[in-house]
N, C-alpha and C positions, 0 to 999 in steps of 0.2 A: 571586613572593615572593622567589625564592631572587639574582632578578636587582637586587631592592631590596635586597637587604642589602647583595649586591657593592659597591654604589653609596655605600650608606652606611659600611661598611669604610675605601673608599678615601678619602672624604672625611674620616671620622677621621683617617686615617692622615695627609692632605697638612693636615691643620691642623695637627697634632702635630710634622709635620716644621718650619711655617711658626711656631709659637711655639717649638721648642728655637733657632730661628735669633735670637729676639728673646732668647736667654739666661731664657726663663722654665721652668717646668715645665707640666704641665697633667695633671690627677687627675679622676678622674670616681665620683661616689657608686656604691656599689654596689647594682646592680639587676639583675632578673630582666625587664625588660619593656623590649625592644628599640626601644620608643617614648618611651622618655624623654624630655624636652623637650630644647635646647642647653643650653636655661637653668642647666638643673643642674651644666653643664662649671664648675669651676673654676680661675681663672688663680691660679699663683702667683710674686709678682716674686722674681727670688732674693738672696738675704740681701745687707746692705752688707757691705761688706769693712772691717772697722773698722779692719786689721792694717796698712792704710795710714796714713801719720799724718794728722790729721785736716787738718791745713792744705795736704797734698795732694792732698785732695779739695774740697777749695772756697776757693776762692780772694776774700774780703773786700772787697781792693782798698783796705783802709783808707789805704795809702801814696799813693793819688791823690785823695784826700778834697778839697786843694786844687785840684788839677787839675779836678775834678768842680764843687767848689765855684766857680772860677772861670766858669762853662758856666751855671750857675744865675743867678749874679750880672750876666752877659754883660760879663764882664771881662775885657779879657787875660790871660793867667796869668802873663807877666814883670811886671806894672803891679799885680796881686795877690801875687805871691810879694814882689815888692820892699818891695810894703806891711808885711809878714808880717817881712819883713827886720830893717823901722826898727819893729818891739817893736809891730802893732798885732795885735789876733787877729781868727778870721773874723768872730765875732761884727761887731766895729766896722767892719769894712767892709761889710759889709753891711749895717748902717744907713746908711755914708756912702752905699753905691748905692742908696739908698730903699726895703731892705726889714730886715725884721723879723730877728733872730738865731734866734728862733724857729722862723720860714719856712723859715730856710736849714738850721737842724738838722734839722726835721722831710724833708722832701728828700732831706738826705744820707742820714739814716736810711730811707726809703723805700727807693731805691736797693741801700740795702746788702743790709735784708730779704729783698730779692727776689733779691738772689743767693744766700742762705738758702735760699728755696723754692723756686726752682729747683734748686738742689741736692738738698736732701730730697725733690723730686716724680722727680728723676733716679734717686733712689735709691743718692745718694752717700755723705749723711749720715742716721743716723737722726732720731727723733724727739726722743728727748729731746736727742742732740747740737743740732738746728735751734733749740730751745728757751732751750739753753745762750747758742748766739750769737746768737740774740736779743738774749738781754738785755745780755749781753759789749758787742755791738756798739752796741749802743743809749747805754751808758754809756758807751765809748768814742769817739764820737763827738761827745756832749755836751761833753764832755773836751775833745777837739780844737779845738772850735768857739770855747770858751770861751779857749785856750793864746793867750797874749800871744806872739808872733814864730814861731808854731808855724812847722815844719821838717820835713819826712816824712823818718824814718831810712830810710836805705839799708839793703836784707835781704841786698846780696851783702858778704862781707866786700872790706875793702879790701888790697891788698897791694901792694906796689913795681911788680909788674907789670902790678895794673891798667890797663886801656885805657879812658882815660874819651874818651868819645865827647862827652860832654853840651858838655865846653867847645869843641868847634869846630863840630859838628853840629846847628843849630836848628832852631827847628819850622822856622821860614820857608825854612830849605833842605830839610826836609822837607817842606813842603807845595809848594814849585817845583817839586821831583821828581816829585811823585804829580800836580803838574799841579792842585792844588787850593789854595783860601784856607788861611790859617791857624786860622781859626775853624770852617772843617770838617774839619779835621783833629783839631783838636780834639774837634769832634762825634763824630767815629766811633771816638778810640780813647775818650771816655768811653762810649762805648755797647758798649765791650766787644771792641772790634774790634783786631786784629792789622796792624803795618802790609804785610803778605803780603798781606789782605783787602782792605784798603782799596784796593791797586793792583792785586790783580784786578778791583775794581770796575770801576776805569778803564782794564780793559783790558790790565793791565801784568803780566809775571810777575815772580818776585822775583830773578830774572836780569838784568832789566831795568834795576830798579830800584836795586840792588845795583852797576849801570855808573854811572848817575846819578849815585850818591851815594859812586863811590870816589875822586874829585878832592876833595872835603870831607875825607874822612875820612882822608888820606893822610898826612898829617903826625902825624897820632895812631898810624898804624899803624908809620908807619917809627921813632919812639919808642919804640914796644913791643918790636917784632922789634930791637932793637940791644939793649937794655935789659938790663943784665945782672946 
């Protein structure tokens, strides 16, 4: 008897040690009968951290809505942003690619949702926070979809020393780099992906990568570093 308990002790104990590693707690009702079932162990997740702002904890993505949007429609995104240019909104392209504005909102909004609940199953965001951008985002979206020449505002400010990379740097010299099309490229950063990721896919580290693409970016760099 005395060597079952041992037994059971230590397995306590290595659970106990295996859920503080996952950042939970673990509580056990109290009882007098050393036969308790497991069942009665309770897990608990530990609290969000609200003290971050919230948009540090979950990330929307609503500034790629077109980018997104374009991957839906199976459009280019220069051949859709250009559209978007000459004053049409997504809505109307997207009937001209023969679907619905509908289609294309409900979609975007799919998308978004679920970076929502991924967050809140994360236990990034609470509950009623997930709820909030629910509905925020749902509106906003609609919004978007609807915006005649819509434009995704830039979140970094701009300054003289800005380094824009966008004007000499394309997908398409981005996608010769990583060694893939343009339209999977596309594919994998709407899916959430880092271009770090993407070229470990294919093998590549971001040292690699980063040789590849400094004969592109070189005349934007040597602008910046003189730039006074």
């Amino acid at each position: 008897m005395k060597s079952m308990k041992h037994k059971m002790m230590a397995g306590t104990v290595a659970a106990a040690l295996l859920i503080a590693g996952l950042g939970g707690t673990i509580t056990h009702p109290a009882y007098a009968d050393d036969d308790v079932a497991d069942s009665d162990t309770v897990i608990t997740a530990p609290a969000v951290n609200t003290s971050v702002p919230l948009s540090k904890r979950v990330n929307l993505e609503l500034n790629l809505i077109a980018v997104k949007a374009s991957g839906i429609l199976d459009m280019d995104y220069d051949d859709l942003n250009e559209a978007l240019k000459g004053g049409k909104s997504l809505a109307n392209i997207a009937v001209e690619q023969g679907k619905s504005a509908e289609d294309l909102t409900d979609k975007l909004t799919e998308e978004t949702l679920s970076l929502i609940n991924n967050a809140l199953m994360s236990n990034q965001i609470t509950q009623e926070e997930a709820a909030s951008l629910n509905k925020k985002a749902t509106q906003k979206i609609q919004k978007i979809v609807r915006e005649a020449g819509y434009q995704a505002k830039e979140k970094t400010e701009k300054t003289k020393h800005s380094l824009k990379l966008g004007s000499t740097l394309k997908a398409e010299d981005l996608a010769t780099a990583l060694g893939i099309t343009k339209q999977e490229l596309k594919k994998g950063l709407k899916d959430g992906k880092s271009l770090s990721e993407i070229a470990a896919e294919k093998g590549m580290t971001d040292d690699q990568l980063i040789s590849k693409l400094k004969d592109d970016l070189a005349p934007s760099l040597q602008s910046f570093i003189q730039k006074k």
